[in-house]
C-alpha positions in Angstrom: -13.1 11.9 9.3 -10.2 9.6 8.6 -10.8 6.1 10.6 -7.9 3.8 9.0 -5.2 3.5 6.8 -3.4 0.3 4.8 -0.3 -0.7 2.5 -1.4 -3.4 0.4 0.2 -5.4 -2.3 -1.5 -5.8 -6.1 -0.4 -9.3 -7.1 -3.0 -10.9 -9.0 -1.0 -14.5 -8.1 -2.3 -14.3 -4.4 -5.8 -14.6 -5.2 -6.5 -18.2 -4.9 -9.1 -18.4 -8.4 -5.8 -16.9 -10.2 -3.1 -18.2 -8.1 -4.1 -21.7 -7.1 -1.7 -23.4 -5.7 1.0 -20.9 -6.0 -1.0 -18.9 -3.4 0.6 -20.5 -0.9 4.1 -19.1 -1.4 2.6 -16.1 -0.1 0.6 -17.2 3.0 2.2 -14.4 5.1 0.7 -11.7 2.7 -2.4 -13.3 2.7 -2.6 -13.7 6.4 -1.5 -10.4 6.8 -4.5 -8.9 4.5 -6.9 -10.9 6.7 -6.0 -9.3 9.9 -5.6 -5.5 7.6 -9.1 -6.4 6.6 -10.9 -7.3 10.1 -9.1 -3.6 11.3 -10.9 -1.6 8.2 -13.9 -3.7 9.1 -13.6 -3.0 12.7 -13.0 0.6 11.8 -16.4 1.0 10.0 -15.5 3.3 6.7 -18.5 4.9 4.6 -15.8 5.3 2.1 -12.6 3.4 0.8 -10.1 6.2 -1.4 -8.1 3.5 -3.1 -4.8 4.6 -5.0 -2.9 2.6 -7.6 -0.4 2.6 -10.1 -1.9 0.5 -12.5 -5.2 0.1 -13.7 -7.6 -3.4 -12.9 -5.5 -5.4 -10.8 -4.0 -2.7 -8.8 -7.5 -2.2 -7.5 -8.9 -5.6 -7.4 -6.7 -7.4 -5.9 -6.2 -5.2 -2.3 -10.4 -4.7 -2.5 -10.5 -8.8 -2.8 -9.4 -9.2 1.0 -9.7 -5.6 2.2 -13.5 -4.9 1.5 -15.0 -8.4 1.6 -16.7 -7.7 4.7 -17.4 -4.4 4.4 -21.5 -3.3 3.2 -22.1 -2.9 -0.3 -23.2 1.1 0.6 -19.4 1.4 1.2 -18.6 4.4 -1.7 -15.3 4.1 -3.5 -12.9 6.5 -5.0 -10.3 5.2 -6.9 -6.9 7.4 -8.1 -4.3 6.4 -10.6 -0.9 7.5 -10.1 -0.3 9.1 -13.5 2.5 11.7 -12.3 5.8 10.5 -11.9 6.5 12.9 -9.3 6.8 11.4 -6.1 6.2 14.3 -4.0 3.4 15.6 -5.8 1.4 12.7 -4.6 2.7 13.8 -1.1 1.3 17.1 -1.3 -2.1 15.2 -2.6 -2.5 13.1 -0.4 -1.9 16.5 2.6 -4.8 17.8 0.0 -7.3 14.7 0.7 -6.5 14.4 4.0 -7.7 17.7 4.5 -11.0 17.8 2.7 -11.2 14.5 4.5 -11.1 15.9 8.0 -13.7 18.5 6.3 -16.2 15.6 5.8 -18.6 13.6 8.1 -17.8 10.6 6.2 -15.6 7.8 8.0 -13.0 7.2 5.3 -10.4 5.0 5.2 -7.4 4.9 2.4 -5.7 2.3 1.0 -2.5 2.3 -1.1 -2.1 -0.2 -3.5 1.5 -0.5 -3.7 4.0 -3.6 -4.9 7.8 -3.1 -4.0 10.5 -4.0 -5.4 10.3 -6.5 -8.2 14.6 -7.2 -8.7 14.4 -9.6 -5.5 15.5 -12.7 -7.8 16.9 -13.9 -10.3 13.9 -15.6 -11.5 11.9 -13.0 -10.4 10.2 -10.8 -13.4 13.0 -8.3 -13.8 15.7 -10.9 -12.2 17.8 -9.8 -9.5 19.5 -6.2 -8.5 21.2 -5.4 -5.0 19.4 -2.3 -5.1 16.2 -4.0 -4.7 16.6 -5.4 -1.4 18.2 -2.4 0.0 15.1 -0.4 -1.0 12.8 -2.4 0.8 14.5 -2.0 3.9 14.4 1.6 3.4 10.4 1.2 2.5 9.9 -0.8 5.3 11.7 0.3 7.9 10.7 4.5 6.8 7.2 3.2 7.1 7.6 1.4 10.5 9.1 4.8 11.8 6.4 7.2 10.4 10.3 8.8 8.3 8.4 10.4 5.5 10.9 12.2 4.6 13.2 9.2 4.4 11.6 8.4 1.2 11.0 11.2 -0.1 15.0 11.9 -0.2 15.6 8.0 -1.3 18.1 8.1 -3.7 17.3 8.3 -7.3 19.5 5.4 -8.7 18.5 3.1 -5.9 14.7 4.0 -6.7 15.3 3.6 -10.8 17.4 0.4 -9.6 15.3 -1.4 -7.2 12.4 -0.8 -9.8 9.8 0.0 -7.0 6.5 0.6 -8.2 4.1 1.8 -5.1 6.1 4.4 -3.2 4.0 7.2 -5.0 1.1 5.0 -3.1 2.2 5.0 0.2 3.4 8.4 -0.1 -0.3 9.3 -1.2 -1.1 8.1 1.9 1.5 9.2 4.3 0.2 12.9 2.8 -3.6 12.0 4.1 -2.1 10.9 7.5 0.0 14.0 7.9 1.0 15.2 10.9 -2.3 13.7 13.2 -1.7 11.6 15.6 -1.2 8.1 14.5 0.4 4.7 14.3 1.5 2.4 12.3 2.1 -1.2 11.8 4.1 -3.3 9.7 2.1 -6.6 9.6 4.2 -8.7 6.8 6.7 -8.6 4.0 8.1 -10.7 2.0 9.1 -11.8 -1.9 8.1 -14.9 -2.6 8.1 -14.1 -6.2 10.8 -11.3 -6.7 8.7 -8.8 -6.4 8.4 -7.0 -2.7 4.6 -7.5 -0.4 4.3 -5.5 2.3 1.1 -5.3 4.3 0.9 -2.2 6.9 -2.0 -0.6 8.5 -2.3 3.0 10.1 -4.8 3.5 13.0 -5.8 7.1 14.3 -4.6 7.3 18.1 
């Protein structure tokens, strides 16, 4: 059974023993991950299905807020995006999301996922138009449940804008399908050049 759903950022900076002081460019993200975390708490998981494009932090980091509460029992099944298709992790995530509804376990999903990271000049990749426009695109397709907006996103904007989680969140737009569901954008921002947003998905 599929209980939650969240869109969480992989920044290693927003973890206060990395981060220190830094950590509080980013206070919205942060607050934003509290209030994803109490939801997935609230929505009592017996499994987390965590997908990532990168290895270490792209786990760590969202489990640091996301599953602080939650009971050690909690199982965990983590994916690497290792395809560079974007729909084939589309069609995946329809895959888990039916052997999901299949199980008696509660599961919940997360998708590790930074945005853009061309939203500054001092920014790791400095600064490209293309990355804000893609945001707003990732953003507002996510606000509006438009999966199909981004999977049709233009490929210089995506090469451009230098996105890195959209196979992520497509992953879990796949799992959420066509049940009834909703979604909220709880934060974004780029404190750092690099896009954060923070969205949960709640069955009903």
């Amino acid at each position: 059974m599929l209980v939650f759903g969240v869109i969480s950022p992989h920044p290693p900076i927003i973890i206060p023993e990395i981060g220190g002081a830094e950590t509080e460019k980013a206070t919205k993200t942060i607050s934003a991950l509290e209030t994803a975390a109490k939801r997935l708490t609230d929505a009592k998981p017996d499994k987390l299905i965590i997908i990532s494009p990168h290895r270490d932090h792209g786990y760590a980091v969202p489990l640091y807020y996301l599953a602080r509460n939650l009971p050690l029992s909690t199982k965990l099944e983590q994916i690497r995006v290792i395809d560079p298709s974007y729909e084939y992790y589309f069609n995946l995530g329809k895959e888990y999301g039916a052997e999901i509804d299949r199980s008696d376990l509660r599961v919940a999903v997360i998708a590790s996922a930074d945005l853009s990271h061309v939203l500054k000049d001092d920014g790791p990749y400095g600064y490209n138009p293309a990355g804000p426009k893609l945001d707003e695109a990732i953003v507002n397709a996510v606000s509006e449940k438009n999966t199909q907006r981004l999977l049709e996103l233009d490929s210089a904007l995506l090469e451009d804008g230098a996105e890195c989680g959209l196979r992520s969140i497509l992953f879990l737009l796949g799992v959420f399908g066509d049940k009834d569901y909703s979604t909220e954008v709880l934060s974004y921002e780029g404190p750092f050049g690099v896009g954060y947003m923070v969205a949960t998905f709640q069955i009903g």
